[in-house]
C-alpha positions as CSV (number, residue, x, y, z in Angstrom):
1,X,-9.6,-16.4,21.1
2,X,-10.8,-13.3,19.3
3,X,-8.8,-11.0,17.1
4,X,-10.1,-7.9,15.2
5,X,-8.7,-6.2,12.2
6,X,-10.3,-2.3,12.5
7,X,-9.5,0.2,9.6
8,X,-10.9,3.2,8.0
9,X,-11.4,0.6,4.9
10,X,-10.0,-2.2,3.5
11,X,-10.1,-1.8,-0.3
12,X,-8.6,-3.4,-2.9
13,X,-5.5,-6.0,-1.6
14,X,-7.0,-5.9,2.0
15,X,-9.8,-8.8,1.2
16,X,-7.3,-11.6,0.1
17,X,-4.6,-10.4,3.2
18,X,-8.0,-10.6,5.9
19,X,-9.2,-13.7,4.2
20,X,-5.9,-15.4,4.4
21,X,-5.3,-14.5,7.5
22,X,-8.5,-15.5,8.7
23,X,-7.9,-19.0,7.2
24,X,-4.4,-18.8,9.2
25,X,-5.5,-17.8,12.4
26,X,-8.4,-20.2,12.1
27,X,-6.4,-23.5,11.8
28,X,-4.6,-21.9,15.1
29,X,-7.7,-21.2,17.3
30,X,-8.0,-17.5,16.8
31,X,-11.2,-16.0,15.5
32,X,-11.1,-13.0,12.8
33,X,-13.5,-10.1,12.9
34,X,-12.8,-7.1,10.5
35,X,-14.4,-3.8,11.5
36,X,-14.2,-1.0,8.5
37,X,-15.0,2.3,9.9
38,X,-16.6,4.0,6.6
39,X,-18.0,2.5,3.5
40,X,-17.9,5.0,1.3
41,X,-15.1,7.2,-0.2
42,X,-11.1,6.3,0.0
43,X,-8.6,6.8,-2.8
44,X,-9.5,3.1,-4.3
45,X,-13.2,3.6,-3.9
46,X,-13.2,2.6,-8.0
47,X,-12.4,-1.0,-6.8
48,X,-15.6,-3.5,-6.8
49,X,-14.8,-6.1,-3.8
50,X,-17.2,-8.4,-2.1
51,X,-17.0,-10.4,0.7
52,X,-20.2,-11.6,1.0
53,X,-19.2,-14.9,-0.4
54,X,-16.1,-15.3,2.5
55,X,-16.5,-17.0,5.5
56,X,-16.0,-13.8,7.3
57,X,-17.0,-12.0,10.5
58,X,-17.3,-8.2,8.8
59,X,-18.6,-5.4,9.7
60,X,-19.0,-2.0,8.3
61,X,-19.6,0.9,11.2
62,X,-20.9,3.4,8.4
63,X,-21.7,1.8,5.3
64,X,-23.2,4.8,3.3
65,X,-20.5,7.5,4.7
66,X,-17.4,8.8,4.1
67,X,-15.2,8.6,6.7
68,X,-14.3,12.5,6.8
69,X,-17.9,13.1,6.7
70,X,-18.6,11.7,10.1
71,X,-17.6,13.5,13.5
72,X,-14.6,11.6,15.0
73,X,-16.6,11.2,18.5
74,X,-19.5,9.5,17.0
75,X,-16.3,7.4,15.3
76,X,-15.0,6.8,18.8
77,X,-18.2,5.8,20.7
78,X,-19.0,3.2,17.3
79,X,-15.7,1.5,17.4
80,X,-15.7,0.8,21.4
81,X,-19.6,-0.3,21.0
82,X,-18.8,-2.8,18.7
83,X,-15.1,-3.6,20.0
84,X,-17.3,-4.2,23.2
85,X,-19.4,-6.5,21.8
86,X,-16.7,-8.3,20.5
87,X,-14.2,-8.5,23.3
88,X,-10.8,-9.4,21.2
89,X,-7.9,-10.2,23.2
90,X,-5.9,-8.1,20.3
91,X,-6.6,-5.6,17.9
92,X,-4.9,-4.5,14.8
93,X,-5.7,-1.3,13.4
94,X,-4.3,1.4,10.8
95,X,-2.1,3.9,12.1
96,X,-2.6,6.1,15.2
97,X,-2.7,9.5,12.9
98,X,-6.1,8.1,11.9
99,X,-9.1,7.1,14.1
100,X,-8.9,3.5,13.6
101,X,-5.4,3.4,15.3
102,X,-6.2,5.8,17.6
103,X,-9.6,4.7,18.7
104,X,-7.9,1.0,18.8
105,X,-5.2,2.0,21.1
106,X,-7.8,3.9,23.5
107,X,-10.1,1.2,23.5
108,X,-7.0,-1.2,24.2
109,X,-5.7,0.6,27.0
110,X,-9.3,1.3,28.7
111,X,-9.6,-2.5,28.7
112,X,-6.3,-4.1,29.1
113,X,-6.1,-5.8,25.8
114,X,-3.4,-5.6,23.5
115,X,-2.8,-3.5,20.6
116,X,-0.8,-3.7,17.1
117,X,-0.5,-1.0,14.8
118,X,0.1,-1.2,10.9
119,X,1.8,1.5,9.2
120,X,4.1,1.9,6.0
121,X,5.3,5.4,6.8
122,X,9.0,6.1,7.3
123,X,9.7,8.4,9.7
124,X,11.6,10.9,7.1
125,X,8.7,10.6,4.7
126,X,6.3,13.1,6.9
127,X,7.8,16.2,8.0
128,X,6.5,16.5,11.6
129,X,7.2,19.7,14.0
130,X,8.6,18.6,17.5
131,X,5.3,19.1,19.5
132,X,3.4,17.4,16.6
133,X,5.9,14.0,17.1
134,X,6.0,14.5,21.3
135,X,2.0,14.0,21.1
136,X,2.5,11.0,19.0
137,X,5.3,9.4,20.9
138,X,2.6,9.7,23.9
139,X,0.2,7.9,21.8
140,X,2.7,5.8,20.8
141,X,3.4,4.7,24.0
142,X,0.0,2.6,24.0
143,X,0.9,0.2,20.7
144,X,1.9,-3.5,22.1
145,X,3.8,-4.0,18.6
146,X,4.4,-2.6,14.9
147,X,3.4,-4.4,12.1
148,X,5.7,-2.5,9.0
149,X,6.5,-3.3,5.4
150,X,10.0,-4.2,5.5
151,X,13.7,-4.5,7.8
152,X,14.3,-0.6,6.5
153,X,11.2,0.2,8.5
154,X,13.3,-0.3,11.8
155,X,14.9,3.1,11.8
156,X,11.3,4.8,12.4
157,X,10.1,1.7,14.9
158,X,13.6,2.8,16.6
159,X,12.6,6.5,16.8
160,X,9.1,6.0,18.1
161,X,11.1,3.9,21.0
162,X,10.2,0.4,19.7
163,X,12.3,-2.0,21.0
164,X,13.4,-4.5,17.7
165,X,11.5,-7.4,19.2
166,X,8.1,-5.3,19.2
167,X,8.7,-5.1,15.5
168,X,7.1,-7.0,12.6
169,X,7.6,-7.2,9.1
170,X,5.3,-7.9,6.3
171,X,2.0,-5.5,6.1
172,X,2.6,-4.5,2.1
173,X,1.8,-8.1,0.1
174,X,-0.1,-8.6,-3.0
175,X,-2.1,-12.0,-3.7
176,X,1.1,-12.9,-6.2
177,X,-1.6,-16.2,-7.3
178,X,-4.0,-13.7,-7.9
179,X,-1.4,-11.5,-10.6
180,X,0.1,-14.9,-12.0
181,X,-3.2,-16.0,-13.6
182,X,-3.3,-16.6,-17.5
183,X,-6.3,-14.2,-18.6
184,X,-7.0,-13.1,-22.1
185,X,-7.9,-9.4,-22.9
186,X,-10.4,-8.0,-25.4
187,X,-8.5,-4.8,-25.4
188,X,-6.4,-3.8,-28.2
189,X,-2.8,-3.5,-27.0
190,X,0.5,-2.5,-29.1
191,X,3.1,-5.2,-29.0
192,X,5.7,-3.7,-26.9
193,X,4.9,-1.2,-24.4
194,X,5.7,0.3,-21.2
195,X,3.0,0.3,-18.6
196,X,2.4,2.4,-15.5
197,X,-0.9,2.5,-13.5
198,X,-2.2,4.5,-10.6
199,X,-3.8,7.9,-9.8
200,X,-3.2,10.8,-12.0
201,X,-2.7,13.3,-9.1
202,X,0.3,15.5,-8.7
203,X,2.5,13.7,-6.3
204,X,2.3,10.4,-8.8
205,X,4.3,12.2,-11.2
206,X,2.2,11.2,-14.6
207,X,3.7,14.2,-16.3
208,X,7.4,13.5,-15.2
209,X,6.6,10.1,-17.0
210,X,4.8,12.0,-20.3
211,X,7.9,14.1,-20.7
212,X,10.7,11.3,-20.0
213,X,8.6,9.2,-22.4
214,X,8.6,12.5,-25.4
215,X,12.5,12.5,-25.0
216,X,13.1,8.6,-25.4
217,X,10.4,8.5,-28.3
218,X,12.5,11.5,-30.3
219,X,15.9,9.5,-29.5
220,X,14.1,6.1,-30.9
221,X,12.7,5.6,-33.7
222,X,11.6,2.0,-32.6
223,X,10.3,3.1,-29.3
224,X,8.3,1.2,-27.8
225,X,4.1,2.5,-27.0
226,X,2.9,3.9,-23.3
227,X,0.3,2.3,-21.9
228,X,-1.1,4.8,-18.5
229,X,-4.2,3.4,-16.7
230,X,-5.8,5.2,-13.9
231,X,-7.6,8.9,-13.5
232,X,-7.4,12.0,-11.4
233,X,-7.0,15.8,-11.1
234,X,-4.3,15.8,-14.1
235,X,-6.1,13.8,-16.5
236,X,-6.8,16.7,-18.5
237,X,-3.3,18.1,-18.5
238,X,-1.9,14.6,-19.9
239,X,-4.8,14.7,-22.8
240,X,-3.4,18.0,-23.5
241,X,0.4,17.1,-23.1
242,X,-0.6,14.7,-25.6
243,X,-2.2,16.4,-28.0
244,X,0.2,19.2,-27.7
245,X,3.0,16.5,-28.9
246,X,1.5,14.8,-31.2
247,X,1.6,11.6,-29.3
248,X,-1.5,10.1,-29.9
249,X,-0.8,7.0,-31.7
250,X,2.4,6.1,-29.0
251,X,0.6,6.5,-25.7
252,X,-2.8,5.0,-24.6
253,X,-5.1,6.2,-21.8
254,X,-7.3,3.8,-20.0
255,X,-9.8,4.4,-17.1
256,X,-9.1,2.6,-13.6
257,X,-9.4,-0.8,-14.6
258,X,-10.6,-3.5,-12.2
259,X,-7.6,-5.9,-11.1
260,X,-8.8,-9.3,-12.8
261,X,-8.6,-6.6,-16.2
262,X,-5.4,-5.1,-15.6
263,X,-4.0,-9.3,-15.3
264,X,-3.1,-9.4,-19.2
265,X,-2.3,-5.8,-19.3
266,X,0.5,-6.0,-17.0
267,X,1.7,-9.7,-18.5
268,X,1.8,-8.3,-21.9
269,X,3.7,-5.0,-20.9
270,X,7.7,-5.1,-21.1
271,X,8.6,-2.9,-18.0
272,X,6.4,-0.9,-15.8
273,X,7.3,2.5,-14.6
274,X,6.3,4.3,-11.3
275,X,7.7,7.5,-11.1
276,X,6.1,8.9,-7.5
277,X,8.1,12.2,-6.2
278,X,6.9,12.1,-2.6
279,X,4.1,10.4,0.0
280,X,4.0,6.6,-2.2
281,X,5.2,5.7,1.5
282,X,5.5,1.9,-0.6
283,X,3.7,1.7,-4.1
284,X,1.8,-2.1,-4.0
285,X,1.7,-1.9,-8.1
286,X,5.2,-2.6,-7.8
287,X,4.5,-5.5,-6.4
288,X,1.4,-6.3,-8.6
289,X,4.1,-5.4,-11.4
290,X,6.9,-8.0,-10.4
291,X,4.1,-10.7,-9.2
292,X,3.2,-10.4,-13.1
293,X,6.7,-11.0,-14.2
294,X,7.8,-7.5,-15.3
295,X,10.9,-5.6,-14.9
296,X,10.4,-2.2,-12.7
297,X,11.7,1.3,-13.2
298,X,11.1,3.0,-10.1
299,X,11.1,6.2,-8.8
300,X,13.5,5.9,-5.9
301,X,10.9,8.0,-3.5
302,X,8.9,4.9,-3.2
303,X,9.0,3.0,-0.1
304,X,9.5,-0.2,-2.4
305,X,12.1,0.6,-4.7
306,X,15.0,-0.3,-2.5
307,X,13.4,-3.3,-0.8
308,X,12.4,-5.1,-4.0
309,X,14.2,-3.4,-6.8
310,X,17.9,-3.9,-7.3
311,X,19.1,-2.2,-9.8
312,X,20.4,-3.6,-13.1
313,X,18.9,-6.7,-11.7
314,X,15.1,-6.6,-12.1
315,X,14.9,-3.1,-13.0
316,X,16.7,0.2,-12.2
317,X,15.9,3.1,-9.9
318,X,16.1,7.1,-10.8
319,X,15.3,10.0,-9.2
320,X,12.2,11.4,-10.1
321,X,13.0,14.7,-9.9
322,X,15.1,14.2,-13.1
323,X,12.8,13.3,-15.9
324,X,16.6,12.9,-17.8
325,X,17.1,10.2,-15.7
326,X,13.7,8.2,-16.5
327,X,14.8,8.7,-19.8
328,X,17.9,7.1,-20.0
329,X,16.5,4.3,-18.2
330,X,14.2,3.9,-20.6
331,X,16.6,3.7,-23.2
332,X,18.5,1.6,-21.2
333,X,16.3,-0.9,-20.6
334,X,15.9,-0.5,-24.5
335,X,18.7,-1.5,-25.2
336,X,19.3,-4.9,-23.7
337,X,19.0,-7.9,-25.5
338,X,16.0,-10.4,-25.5
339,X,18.0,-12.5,-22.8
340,X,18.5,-9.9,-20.4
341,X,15.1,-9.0,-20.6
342,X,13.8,-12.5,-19.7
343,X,16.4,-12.6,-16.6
344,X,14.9,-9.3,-15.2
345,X,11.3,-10.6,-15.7
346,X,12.7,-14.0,-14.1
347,X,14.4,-12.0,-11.0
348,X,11.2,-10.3,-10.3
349,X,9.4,-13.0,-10.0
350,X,12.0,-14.5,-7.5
351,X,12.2,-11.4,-5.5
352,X,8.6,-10.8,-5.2
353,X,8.1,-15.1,-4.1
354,X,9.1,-14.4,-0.9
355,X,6.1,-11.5,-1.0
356,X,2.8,-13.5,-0.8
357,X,0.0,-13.2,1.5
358,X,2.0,-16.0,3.8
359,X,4.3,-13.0,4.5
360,X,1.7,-10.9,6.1
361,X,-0.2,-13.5,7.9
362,X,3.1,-15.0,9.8
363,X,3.9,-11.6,10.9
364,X,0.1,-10.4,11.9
365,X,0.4,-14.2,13.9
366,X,4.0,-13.4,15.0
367,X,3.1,-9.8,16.4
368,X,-0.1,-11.3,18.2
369,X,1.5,-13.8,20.0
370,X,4.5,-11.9,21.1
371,X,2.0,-9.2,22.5
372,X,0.2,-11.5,24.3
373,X,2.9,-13.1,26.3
374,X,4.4,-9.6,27.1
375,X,4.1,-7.4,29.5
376,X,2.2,-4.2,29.1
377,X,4.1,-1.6,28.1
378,X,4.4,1.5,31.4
379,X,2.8,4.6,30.8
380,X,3.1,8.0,32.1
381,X,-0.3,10.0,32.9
382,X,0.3,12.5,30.1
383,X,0.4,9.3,27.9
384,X,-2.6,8.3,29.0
385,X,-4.6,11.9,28.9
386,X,-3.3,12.1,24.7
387,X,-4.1,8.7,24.4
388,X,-7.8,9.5,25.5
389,X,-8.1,12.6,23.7
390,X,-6.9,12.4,20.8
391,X,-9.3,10.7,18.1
392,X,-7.7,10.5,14.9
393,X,-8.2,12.4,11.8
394,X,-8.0,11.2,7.9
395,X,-7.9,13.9,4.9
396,X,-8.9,12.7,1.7
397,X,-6.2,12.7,-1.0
């Protein structure tokens, strides 16, 4: 039996899910193919992968283009060419606002194969119109299962009329192996410092961070460094925050860092902070973060926070539109002795155990054989005519 795995891309954490699920699926008797729609571009185009070295079936549609550069027809008649030459008795594909998920489900429907859909979007995260969420319910209507982060996820399978048993739980995994590596670093780090890591761009809240950071450093004169990795649109207005504060021997600035570098980064680090205000619809460092035995402050806007963080226990969770707040969880986390310390870095580590790459691949294998011995799901004709049209769409951000 054949299964394909179709996407815009699959960056970054996506090669050691696909390659251990193709490892699981293979001891079962199912195939793997992974289709990538674009090659170039996405928001973690900075990370070098390869899988020329996997024992994989993948294949990249458009492997010098951008996906937003290429018209979403030509998208459509790509995906069912090669979803035709493949003939999988299941596909799973990114969600059905983009044209992997929506191409997926056409292609599904048009040949009476089954269809799971992966998405870590809550349904109060996006602010959607009524007509704008009647078109997707139609669309929705053509998914054989959901394949979400978490049990909190069940709320928005409930409201695009999933039925509980349709659900699956366990798309958002880092390789924890991977993060729990001993690797030594040429790089000059302070002794104590708190790290945080991710795109400097608005909605990640770099300078919500900067400012909670200024207020604990005047309050502590032992305050520990602040380690930022990542670039973006604002990494000009934190050079100048930081030069406007006089905080250039307390906080260091590196470039995206590729993941087998930022190893002893994280290990070395005392607490990481993410501090997202909106759309971080989970926040994977977090999980990269607790993987690598460090406590978590997290903003409480993160799809994460409340499924791995509890708070006093391996971290604490604020509100990110309070930089106050950051602050005194800061301090807080200051404040506590060497003990408590090590018992949050030890109860990440046992909350995050149960957050491997086993996770996802028993759900992906869960989801597929549930939809294979159900029925298909009814649809109306208007489900049918949006399921056709429509074609996807992806904004760069």
């Amino acid at each position: 039996m054949k299964i394909v795995a179709l996407h815009t891309d699959f960056r970054i954490y996506w090669v050691a899910r696909l390659d251990a699920l193709r490892t699981y699926l293979y001891d079962r008797d199912i195939e793997l193919y992974v289709v990538e729609i674009a090659g170039e571009g996405s928001p973690y185009s900075f990370s070098k992968r390869s899988v020329s070295d996997l024992d994989f079936h993948w294949d990249i549609l458009y492997p010098g283009e951008k996906i937003e550069d290429i018209d979403r027809s030509d998208i459509r008649s790509a995906v069912f060419r090669k979803l035709d030459s493949i003939q999988p008795e299941v596909v799973i594909a990114g969600a059905i606002a983009f044209p992997s998920g929506a191409s997926a489900t056409a292609w599904a429907k048009k040949n009476n194969k089954k269809v799971i859909i992966f998405d870590d979007a809550k349904i109060e995260d996006v602010q959607r119109n009524f007509i704008v969420n009647f078109v997707k319910q139609r669309i929705y209507n053509g998914a054989d299962a959901m394949l979400y982060p978490a049990e909190e996820w069940a709320a928005t399978g409930a409201f695009w009329k999933f039925p509980k048993s349709r659900l699956f739980y366990g798309v958002d995994v880092v390789d924890n192996k991977f993060w729990q590596q001993n690797i030594i670093t040429n790089l000059e780090l302070p002794e104590h410092y708190f790290l945080s890591v991710g795109r400097q761009i608005p909605k990640k809240n770099f300078m919500g961070i900067l400012e909670a950071y200024d207020r604990y450093r005047t309050v502590r004169k032992d305050a520990y460094k602040l380690l930022l990795i990542g670039e973006g649109s604002e990494r000009h207005a934190i050079e100048e925050y930081i030069e406007k504060k006089k905080l250039q021997d307390d906080i260091y600035l590196f470039p995206f860092l590729q993941q087998q570098e930022l190893i002893p980064i994280y290990h070395n680090a005392e607490a990481f902070i993410i501090a997202s205000k909106c759309d971080e619809t989970w926040g994977l460092v977090i999980n990269e973060a607790m993987a690598s035995g460090l406590p978590v402050i997290a903003s409480d806007r993160c799809g994460a926070a409340r499924t791995l963080i509890r708070d006093g226990v391996n971290g604490y969770l604020f509100s990110p539109m309070d930089n106050s707040e950051l602050t005194q969880k800061m301090s807080s986390f200051h404040d506590l002795s060497e003990q408590e310390r090590f018992d949050m870095k030890k109860a990440s580590l046992a909350i995050i155990d149960k957050w491997g790459l086993e996770r996802f691949c028993i759900a992906a294998y869960d989801a597929v054989q549930y939809v294979l011995s159900s029925n298909n799901r009814k649809l109306t004709l208007l489900d049918k005519m949006f399921i056709k049209i429509w074609k996807g769409r992806y904004r760069p951000i």
